[in-house]
N, C-alpha and C positions, 0 to 999 in steps of 0.2 A: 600557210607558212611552211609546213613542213614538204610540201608539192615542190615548193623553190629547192628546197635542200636536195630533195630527187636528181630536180633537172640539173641540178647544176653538178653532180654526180656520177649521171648516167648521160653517156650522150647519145644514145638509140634517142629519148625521150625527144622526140620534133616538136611538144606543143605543151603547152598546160591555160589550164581555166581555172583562174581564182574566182571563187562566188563567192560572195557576200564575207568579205574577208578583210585582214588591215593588213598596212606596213608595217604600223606602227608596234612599239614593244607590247603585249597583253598586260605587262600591270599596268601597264598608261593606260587602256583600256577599260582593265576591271578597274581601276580606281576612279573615271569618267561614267562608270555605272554607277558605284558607290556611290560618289558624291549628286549624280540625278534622283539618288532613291532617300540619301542623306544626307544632305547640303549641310545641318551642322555639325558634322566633323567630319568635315571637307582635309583640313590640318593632320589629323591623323591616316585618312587615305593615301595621301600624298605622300605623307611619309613613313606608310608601307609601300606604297610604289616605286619609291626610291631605296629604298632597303632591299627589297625585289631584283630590284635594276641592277644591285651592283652585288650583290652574293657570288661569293666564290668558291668552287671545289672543296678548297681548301679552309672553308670558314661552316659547311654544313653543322646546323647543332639542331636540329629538325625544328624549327621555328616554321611559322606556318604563316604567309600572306595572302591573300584572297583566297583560302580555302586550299593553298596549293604548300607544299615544304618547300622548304631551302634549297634541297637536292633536287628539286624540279624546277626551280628559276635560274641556278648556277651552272644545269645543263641547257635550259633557255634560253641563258644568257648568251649562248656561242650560235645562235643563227642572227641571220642579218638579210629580212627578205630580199631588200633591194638591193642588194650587192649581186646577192645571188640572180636575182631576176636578169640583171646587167651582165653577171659572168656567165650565165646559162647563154645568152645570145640565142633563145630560140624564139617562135611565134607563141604569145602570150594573148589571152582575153581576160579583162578583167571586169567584172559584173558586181557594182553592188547597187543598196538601194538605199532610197534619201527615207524611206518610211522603214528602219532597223533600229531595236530598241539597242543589238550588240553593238553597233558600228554608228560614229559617229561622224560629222562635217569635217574634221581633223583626220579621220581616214582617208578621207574623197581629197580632201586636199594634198596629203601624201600622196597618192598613186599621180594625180595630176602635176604635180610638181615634179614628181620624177619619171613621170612617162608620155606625159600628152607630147605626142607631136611624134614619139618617139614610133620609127618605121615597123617594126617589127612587133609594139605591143597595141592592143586595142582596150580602148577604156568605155565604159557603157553604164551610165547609171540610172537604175531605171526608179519612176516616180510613185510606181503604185505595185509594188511585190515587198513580200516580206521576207522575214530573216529567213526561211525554208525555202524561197522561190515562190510561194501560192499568190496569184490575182488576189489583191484586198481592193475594198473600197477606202479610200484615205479618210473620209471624210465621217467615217464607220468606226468609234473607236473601238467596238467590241469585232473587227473584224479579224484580230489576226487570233481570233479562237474562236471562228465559224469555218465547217468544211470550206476548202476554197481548191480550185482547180487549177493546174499546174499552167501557167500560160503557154499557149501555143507560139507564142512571138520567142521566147525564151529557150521552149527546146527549137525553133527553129535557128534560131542566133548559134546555139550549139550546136547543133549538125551544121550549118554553115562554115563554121570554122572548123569544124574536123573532115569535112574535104577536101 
């Protein structure tokens, strides 16, 4: 997210690669973790998520949601990836994976919803890397804490597009 805030900043930048990354707000996020890890108080995530979401400069009293203060949501609160994706206008690749404990179905469907088709951006979701990029086995659930090897498909897709 913060790679969008660049481009859209600097305009030398010709290109960016979001990996394994959202649109979406991070307390929507860490609170879609919370409640996988703690589905009974789902009600309470929620609404730290929402308390998160809307904290202002001007309301900081260092209260603390997902592990993060006030003064770090209220300065969060002013990016807006896809705006910026949209007013950067540059060549964008966007890389995530369906097997990401971080990233869930609600991500992949933001980036799809606001970019498929779109000329300038590329969307790529792959089915078996993890939240680092390493080759897992899906079908392995102790895989994504075994050595695993950087897939060759992956850095190729990256030098492709920075050609």
């Amino acid at each position: 997210q913060i790679a969008t805030e660049l481009a859209v900043k600097d305009s030398q930048i010709a290109g960016m690669i979001i990996f394994n990354s959202t649109p979406r707000h991070l307390a929507d996020v860490a609170c879609d973790q919370y409640k996988a890890m703690d589905p009974l108080n789902e009600s309470i995530y929620v609404k730290y998520a929402e308390a998160a979401k809307t904290v202002r400069e001007e309301e900081i009293q260092g209260v603390y949601y997902f592990g993060a203060d006030d003064y770090y949501w209220a300065t969060y609160n002013s990016l807006d990836t896809i705006a910026n994706i949209n007013d950067a206008d540059i060549r964008t690749l966007i890389i995530n994976s369906m097997n990401d404990a971080q990233i869930f179905q609600a991500d992949m469907d933001m980036w799809n919803v606001n970019f498929a088709g779109k000329d300038n951006v590329s969307i790529h979701i792959y089915d078996d890397i993890s939240h680092f990029g390493y080759k897992i086995d899906v079908k392995d659930t102790t895989a994504l804490y075994k050595k695993a090897d950087f897939p060759e498909e992956l850095l190729d897709e990256f030098a492709e597009f920075c050609e």
